[in-house]
Backbone as numpy.savetxt, mean C-alpha at the origin, in Angstrom:
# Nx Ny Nz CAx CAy CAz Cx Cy Cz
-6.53 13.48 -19.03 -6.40 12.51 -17.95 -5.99 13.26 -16.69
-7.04 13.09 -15.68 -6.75 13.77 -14.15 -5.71 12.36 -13.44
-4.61 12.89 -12.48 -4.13 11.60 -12.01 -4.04 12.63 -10.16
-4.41 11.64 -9.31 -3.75 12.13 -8.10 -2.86 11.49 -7.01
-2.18 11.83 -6.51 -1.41 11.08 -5.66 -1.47 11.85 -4.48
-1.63 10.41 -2.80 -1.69 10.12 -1.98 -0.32 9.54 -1.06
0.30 10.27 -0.65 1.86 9.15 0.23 1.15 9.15 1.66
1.59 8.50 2.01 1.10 8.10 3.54 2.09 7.23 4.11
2.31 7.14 5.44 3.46 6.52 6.28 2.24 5.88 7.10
2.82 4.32 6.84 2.16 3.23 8.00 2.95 2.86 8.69
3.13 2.50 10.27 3.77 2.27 11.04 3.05 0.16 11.29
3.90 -0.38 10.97 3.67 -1.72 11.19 4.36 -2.83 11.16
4.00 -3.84 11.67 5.08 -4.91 11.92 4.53 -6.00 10.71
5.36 -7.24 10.42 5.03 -8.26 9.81 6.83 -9.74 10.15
5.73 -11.07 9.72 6.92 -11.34 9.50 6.61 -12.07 8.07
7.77 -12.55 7.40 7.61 -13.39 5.97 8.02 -14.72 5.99
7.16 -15.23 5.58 7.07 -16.73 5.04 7.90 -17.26 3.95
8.75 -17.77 3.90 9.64 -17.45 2.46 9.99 -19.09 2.67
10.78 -19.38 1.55 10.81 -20.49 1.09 12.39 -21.03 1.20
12.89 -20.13 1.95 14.74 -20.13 2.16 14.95 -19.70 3.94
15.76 -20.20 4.73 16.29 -18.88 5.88 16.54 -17.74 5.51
15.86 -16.97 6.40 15.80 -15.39 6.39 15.66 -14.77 7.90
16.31 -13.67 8.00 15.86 -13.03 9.74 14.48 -12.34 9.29
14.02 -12.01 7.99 13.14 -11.58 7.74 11.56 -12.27 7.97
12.01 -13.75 8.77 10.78 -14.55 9.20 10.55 -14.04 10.89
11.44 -13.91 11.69 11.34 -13.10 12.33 10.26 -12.19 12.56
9.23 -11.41 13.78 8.78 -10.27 13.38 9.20 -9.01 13.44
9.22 -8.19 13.11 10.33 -6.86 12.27 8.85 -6.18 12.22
9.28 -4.76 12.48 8.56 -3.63 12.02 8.94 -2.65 11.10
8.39 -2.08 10.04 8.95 -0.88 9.53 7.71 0.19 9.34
8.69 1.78 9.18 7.72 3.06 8.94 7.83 2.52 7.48
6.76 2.32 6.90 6.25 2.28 5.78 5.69 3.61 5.13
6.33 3.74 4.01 6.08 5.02 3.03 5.06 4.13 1.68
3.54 4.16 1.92 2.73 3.94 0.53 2.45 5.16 0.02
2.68 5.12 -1.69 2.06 6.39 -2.65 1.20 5.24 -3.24
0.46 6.51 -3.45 -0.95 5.93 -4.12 -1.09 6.65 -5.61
-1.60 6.15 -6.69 -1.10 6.97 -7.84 -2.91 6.74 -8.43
-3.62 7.58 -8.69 -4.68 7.10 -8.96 -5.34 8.12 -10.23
-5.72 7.93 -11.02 -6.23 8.29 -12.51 -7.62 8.52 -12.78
-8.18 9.16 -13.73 -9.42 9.23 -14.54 -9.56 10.18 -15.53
-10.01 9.87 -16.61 -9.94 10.33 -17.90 -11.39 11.80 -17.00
-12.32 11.67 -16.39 -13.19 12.71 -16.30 -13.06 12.75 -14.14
-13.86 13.98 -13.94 -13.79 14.09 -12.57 -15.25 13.40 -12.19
-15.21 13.16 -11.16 -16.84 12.98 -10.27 -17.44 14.25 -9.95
-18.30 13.84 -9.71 -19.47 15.02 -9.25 -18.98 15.72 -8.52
-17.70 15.71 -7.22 -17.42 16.55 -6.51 -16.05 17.07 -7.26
-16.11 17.08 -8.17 -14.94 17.49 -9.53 -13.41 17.02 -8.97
-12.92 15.62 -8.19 -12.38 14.93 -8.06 -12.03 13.42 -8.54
-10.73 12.89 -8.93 -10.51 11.72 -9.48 -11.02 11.14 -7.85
-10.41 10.90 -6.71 -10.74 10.35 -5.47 -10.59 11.39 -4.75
-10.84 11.44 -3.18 -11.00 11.41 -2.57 -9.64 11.43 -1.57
-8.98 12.28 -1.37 -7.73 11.85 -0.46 -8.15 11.41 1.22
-8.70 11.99 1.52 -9.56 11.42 2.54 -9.91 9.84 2.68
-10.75 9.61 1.57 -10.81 8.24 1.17 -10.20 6.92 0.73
-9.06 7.91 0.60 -7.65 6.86 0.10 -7.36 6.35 1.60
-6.72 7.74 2.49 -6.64 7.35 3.44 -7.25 6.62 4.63
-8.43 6.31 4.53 -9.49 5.57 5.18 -9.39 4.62 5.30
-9.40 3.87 3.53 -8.94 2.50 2.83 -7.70 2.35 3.44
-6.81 2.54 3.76 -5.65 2.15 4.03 -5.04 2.48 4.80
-4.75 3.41 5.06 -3.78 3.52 6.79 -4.99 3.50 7.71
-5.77 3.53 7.50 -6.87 3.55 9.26 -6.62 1.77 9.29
-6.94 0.91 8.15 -6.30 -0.29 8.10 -4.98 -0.85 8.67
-4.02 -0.32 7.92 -2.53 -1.23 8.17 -2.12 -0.31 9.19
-2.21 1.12 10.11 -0.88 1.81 10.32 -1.68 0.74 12.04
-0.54 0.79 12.63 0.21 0.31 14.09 -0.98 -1.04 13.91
-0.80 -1.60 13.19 -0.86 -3.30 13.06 0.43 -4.24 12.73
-0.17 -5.26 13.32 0.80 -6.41 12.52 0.18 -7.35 10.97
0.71 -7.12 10.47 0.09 -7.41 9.35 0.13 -8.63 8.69
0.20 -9.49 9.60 -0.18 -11.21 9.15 -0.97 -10.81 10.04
-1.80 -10.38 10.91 -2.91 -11.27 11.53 -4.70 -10.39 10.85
-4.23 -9.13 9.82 -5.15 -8.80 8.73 -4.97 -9.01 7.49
-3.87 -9.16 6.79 -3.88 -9.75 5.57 -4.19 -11.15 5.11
-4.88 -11.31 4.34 -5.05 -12.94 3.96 -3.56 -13.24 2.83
-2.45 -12.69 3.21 -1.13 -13.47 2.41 0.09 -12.85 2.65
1.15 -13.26 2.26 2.49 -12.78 3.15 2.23 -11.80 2.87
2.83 -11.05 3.87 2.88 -10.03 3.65 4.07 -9.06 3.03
4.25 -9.54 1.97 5.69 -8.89 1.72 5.51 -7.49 0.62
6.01 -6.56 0.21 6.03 -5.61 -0.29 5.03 -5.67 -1.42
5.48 -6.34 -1.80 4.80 -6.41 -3.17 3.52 -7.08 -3.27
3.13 -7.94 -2.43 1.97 -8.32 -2.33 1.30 -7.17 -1.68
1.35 -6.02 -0.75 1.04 -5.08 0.03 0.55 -4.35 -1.50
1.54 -3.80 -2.03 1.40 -3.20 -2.87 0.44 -3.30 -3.94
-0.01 -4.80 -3.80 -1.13 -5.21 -5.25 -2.24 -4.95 -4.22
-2.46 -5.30 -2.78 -3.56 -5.11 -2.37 -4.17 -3.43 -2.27
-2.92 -2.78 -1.81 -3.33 -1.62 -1.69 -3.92 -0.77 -3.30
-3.57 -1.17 -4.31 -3.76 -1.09 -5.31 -5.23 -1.31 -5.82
-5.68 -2.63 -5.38 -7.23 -3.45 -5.52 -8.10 -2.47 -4.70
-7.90 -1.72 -3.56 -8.58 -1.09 -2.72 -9.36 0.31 -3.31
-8.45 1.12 -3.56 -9.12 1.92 -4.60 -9.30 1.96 -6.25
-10.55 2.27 -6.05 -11.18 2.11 -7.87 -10.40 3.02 -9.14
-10.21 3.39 -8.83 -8.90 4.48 -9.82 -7.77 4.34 -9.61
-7.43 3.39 -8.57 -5.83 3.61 -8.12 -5.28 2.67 -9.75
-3.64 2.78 -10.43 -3.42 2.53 -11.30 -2.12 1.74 -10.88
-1.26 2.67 -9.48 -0.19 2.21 -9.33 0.14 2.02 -7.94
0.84 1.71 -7.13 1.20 1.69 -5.50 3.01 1.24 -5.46
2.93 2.24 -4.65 4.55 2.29 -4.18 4.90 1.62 -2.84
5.30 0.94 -2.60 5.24 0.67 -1.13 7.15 0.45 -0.97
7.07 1.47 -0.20 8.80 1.74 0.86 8.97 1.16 2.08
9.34 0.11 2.20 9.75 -0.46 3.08 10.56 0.05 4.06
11.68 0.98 3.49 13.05 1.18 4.36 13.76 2.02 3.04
14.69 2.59 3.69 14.85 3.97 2.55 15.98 3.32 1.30
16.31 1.85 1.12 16.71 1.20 0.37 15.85 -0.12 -0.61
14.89 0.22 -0.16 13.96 -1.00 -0.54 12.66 -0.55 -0.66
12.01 -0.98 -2.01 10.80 -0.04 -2.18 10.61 -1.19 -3.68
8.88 -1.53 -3.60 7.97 -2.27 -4.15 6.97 -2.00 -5.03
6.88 -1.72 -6.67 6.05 -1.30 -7.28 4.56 -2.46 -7.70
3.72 -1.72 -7.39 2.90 -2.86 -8.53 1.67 -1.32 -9.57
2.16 -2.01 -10.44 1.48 -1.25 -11.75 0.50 -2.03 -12.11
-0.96 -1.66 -12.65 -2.00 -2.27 -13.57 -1.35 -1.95 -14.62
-1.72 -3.36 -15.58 -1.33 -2.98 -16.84 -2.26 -2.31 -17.94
């Protein structure tokens, strides 16, 4: 099993929709730290699991210096970030998404 990983820092704002008061409805920006964790039992033709290039394409040419309710279709909160960024690449397995150097969002395929 080949696995590779991708970190990348997005610079972006959001606010959240939540179901309680929060300053977190507010809009707020953070440097966002995504790892990208991505797998394959064999390489591709260019003897690569992905593409780091391509990771980065998919995703920070996307989210970095946006606000991210007015491209996401759902809150935007960590963890939902994290499943999308996940859906984006075809090998990706896992996504880390760091909010702030105390707060950080996994989503794993099972």
């Amino acid at each position: 099993m080949y696995t590779v990983i991708k970190r990348m820092e997005i610079s972006a704002s959001h606010r959240l929709r939540l179901s309680y008061p929060s300053k977190c409805e507010h809009p707020h920006g953070h440097n966002w730290i995504i790892t990208v964790y991505c797998r394959s039992l064999a390489l591709n033709e260019d003897g690569m699991v992905v593409d780091f290039g391509h990771i980065k394409e998919a995703i920070q040419s996307k989210l970095d210096h946006q606000h991210l309710n007015d491209i996401l279709p759902f809150n935007p909160t960590a963890e939902n970030i994290a499943h999308w960024v996940c859906e984006q690449i075809p090998t990706c397995f896992k996504v880390e998404v760091k909010e702030s150097e105390n707060n950080m969002a996994i989503y794993e395929k099972d």
